[in-house]
C-alpha positions as CSV (number, residue, x, y, z in Angstrom):
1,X,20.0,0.7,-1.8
2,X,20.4,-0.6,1.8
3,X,17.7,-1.8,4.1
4,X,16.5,-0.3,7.0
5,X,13.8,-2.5,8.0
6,X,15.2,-6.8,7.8
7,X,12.8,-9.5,8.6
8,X,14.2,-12.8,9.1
9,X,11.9,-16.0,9.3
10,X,9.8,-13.9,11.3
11,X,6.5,-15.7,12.7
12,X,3.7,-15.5,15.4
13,X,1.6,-18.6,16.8
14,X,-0.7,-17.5,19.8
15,X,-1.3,-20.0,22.5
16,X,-4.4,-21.1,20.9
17,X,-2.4,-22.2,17.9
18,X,-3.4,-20.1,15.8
19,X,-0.4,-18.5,13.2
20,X,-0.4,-15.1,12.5
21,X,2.7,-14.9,11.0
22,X,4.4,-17.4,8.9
23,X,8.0,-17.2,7.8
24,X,8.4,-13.6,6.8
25,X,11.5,-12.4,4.9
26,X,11.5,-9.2,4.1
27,X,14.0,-6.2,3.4
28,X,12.4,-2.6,3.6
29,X,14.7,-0.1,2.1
30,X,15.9,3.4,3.0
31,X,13.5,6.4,1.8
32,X,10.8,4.0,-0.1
33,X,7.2,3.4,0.6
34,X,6.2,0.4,1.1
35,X,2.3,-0.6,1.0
36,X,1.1,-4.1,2.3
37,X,-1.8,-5.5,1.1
38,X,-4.3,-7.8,2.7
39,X,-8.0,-8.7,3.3
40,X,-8.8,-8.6,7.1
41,X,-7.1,-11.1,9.5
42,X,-4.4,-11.3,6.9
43,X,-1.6,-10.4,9.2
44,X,-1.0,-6.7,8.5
45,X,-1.7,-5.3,11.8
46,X,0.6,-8.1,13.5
47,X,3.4,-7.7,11.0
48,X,3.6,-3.7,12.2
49,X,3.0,-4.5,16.0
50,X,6.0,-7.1,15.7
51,X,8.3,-4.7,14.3
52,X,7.4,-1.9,16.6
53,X,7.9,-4.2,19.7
54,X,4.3,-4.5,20.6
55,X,4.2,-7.7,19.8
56,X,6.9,-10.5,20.9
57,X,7.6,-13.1,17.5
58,X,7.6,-17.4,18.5
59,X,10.6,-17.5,15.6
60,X,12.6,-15.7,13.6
61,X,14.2,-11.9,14.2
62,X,14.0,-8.3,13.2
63,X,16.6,-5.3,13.0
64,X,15.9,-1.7,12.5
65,X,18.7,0.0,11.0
66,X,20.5,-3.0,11.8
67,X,19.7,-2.8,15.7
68,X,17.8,-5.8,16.9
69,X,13.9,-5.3,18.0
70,X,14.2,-7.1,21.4
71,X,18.1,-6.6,22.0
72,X,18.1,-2.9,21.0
73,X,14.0,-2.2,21.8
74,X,14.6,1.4,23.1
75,X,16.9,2.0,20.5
76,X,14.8,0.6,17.6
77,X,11.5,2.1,19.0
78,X,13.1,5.6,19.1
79,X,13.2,5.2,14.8
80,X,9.9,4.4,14.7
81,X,6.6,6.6,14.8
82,X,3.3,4.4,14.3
83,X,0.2,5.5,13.5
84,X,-2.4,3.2,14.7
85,X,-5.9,2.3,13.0
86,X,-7.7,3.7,16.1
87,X,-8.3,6.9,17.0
88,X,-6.5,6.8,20.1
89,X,-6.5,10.2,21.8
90,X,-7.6,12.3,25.1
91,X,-11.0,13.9,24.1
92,X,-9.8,17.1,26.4
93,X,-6.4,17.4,25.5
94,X,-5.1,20.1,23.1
95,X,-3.5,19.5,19.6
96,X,0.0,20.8,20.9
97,X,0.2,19.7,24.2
98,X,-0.4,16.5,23.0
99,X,2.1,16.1,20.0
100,X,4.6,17.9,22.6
101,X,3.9,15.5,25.2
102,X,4.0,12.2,22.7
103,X,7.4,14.1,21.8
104,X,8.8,14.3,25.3
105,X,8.3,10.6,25.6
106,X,11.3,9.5,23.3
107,X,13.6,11.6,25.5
108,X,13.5,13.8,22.6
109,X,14.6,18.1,23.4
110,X,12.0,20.9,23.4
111,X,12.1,22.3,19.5
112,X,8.9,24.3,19.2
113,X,9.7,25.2,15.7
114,X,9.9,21.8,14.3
115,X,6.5,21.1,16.4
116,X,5.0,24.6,14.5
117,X,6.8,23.5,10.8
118,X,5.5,19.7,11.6
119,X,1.5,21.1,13.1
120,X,2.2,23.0,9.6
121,X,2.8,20.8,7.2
122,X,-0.3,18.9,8.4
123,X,-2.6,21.5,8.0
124,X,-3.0,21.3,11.9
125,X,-1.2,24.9,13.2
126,X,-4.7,26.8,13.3
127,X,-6.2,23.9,16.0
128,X,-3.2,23.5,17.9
129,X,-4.5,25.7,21.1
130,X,-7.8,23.3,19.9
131,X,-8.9,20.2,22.4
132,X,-9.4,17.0,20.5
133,X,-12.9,16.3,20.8
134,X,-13.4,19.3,19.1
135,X,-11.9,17.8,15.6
136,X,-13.0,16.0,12.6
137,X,-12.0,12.3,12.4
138,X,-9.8,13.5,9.2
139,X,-8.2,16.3,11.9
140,X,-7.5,13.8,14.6
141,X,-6.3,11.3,12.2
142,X,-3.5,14.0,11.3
143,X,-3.2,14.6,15.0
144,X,-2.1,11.0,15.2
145,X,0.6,11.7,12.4
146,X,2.1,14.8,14.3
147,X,2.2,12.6,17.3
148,X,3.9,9.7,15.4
149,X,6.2,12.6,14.0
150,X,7.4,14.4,16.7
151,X,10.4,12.6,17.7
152,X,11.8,13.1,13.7
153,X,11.9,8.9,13.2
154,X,13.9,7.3,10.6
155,X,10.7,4.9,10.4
156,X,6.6,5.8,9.8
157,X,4.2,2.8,9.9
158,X,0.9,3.7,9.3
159,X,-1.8,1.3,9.8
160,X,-5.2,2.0,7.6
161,X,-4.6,5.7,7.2
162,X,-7.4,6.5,5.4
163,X,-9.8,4.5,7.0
164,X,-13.2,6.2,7.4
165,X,-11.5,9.6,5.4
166,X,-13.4,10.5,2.4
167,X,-11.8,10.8,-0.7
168,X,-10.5,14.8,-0.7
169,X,-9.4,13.9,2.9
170,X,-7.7,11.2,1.5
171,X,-5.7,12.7,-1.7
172,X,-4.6,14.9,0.7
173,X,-2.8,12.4,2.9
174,X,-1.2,11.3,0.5
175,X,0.3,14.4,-0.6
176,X,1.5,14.3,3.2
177,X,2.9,10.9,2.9
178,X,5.1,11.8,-0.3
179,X,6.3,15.5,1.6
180,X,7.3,12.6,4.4
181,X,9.1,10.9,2.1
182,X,11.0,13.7,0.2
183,X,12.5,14.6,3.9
184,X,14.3,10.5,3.9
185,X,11.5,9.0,5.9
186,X,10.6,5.4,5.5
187,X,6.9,4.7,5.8
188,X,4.9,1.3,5.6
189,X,1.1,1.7,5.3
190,X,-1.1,-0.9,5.3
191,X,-4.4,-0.2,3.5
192,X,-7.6,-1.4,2.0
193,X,-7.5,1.4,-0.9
194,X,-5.9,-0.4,-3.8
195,X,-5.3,3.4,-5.6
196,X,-3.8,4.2,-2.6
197,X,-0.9,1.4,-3.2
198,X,-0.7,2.5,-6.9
199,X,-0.7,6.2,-6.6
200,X,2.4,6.3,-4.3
201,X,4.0,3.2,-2.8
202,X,7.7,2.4,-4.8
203,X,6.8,-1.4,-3.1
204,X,3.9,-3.3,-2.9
205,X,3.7,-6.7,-0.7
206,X,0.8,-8.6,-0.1
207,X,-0.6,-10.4,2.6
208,X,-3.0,-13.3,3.0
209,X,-3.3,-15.9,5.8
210,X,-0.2,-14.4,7.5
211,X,2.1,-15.3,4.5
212,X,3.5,-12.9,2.5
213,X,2.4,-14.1,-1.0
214,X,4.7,-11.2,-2.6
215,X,7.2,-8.3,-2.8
216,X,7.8,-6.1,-5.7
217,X,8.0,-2.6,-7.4
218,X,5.0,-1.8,-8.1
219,X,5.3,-1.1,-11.7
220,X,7.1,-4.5,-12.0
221,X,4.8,-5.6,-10.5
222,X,2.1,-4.1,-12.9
223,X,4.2,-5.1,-15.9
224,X,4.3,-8.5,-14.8
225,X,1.2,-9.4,-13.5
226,X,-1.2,-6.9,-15.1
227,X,-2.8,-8.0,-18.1
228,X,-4.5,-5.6,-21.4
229,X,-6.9,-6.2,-22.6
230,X,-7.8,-4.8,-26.7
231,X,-10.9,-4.1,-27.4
232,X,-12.2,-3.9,-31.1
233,X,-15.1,-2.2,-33.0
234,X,-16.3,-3.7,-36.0
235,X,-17.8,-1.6,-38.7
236,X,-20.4,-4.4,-39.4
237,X,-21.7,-7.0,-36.6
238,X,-20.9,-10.3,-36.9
239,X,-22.3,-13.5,-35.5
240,X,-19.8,-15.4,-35.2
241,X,-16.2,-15.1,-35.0
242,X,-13.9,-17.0,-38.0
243,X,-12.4,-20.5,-36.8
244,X,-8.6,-19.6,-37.5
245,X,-9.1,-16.9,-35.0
246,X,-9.3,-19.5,-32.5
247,X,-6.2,-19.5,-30.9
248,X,-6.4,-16.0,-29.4
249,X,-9.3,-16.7,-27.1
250,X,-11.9,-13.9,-28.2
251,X,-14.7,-12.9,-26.9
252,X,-17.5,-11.7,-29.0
253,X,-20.0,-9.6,-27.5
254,X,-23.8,-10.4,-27.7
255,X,-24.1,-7.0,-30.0
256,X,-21.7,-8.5,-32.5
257,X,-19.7,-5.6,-32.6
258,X,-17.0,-6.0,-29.9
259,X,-14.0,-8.5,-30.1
260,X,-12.2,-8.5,-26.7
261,X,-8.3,-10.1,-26.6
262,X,-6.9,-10.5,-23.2
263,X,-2.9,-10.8,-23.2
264,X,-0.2,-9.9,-20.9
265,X,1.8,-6.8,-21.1
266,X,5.2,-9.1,-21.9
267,X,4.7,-10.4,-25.2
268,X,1.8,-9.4,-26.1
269,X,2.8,-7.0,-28.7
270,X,3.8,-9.2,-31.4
271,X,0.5,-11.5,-30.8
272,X,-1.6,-7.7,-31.3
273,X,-0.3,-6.9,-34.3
274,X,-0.8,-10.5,-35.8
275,X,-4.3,-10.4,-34.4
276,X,-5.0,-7.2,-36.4
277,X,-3.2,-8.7,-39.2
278,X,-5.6,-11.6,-39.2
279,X,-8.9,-9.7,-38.7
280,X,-8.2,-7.9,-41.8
281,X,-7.0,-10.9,-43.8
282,X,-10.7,-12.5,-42.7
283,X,-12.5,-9.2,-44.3
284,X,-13.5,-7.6,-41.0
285,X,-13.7,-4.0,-40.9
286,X,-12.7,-2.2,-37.7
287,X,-14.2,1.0,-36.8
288,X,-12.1,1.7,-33.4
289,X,-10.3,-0.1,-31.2
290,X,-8.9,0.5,-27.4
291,X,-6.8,-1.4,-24.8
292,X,-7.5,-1.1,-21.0
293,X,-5.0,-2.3,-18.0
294,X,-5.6,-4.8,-15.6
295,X,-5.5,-2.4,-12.2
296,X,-3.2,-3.5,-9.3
297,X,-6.8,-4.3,-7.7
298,X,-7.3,-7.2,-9.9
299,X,-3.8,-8.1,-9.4
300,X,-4.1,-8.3,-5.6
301,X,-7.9,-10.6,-6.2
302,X,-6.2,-13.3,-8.2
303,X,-3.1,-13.4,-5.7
304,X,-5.5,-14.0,-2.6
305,X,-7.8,-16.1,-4.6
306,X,-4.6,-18.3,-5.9
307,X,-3.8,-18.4,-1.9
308,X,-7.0,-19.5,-0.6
């Protein structure tokens, strides 16, 4: 699969000295979604802003479908639609004058009916005749997509999407973000939702101190990373667990009656089934048993905390 988005040694030091950006690399391919992960300050923001031109890098460089941001920047910019973590919009201006306007602005032809399929799609056509102070934040937030839409970019960065939607809202942006996707649009979010990366990004890169600690599938990721954890049910409580079950690091809990082995998805199928081998052997009883995933949440903690 080819990239669309390449990031070279890209980084940012203000004149205060302080680094934004340190020494991204970074391939963003055709048609995926790619979700970047980071506490506040981590560089997110400025990662987006760099790529989209609003930002000028100290090193390094960045193409766009293999145009060059600061060579090419009319070119490149006219790929792109960002959506921006503020709500940035006239409170008297009208749904469709505005996403016609925003539309007009990449030099882009009149095409009322992909303005009307796009308004749509977003479950925006009944406001468009609508000013904007007159909508919800989740309305305006969509508002913001249909601007970011209009010209038909190659490229959709969205920065915090869901910031400040509640959850319905939410669930359904992301069934917007997949329909975006379907239609060979490459979108970059940046978000604080953990679910959000693991219901529907293909990539997942994390952030932290303006370093990219990460980038990877995100159900390699998950297979890599994540760790199970089996939880067992004794029959009978015990009070303390046999010494030649040492070596697998169990935790008993104060009820006598739970043994908890933490492994990691890669090989720890083999250790399992000796486990269970074992427990029997020792005259232990089990009564159920269950094994629970390590979420890409706790994933993304022991990264940043690693990095700190």
């Amino acid at each position: 699969m080819s990239s669309i988005v390449s990031i070279k040694g890209l980084s940012k030091t203000y004149d205060n000295g302080f680094e934004a950006l340190k020494n991204i690399n970074l391939d963003i391919n055709k048609g995926e979604i790619l979700a970047l992960l980071g506490p506040n300050g981590a560089g997110k923001t400025t990662l987006i802003s760099t790529i989209c031109g609003i930002i000028t890098p100290t090193l390094g460089s960045v193409t766009v479908d293999g145009n060059d941001i600061i060579k090419d920047f009319r070119k490149t910019r006219e790929m792109i639609g960002l959506v921006p973590q503020e709500l940035t919009l006239g409170a008297f201006d009208k749904v469709w004058s505005t996403v016609n306007f925003s539309r007009g602005l990449f030099n882009r032809k009149k095409d009322d009916r992909y303005l009307e399929k796009l308004l749509k799609d977003l479950s925006l056509f009944d406001k468009k005749d609508a000013e904007l102070r007159t909508l919800s934040g989740g309305m305006k937030r969509r508002v913001l997509i249909a601007k970011a839409l209009s010209h038909e970019p190659k490229i959709l960065f969205l920065d915090e999407p869901t910031a400040g939607v509640d959850v319905e809202l939410r669930k359904d942006m992301w069934k917007i973000v997949r329909k975006m996707k379907d239609t060979g649009v490459t979108i970059i979010l940046t978000t604080h939702y953990i679910e959000e990366a693991q219901a529907i990004a293909d990539c997942v890169g994390v952030i932290n101190n303006g370093e990219l600690l990460l980038i990877e599938k995100t159900k390699t990721l998950m297979d890599r990373l994540g760790n199970k954890q089996l939880i067992i049910e004794l029959r009978d409580s015990i009070s303390i667990l046999p010494q030649e079950l040492d070596e697998y690091k169990l935790n008993l809990s104060k009820s006598g009656k739970l043994i908890t082995y933490t492994y990691d998805s890669e090989s720890g199928g083999e250790s399992v089934v000796k486990l269970l081998k074992s427990i029997g052997d020792y005259g232990l009883v089990t009564r159920d048993m269950k094994i629970e995933e390590s979420s890409l949440e706790d994933i993304f903690v022991n990264l940043v905390k690693k990095n700190d």
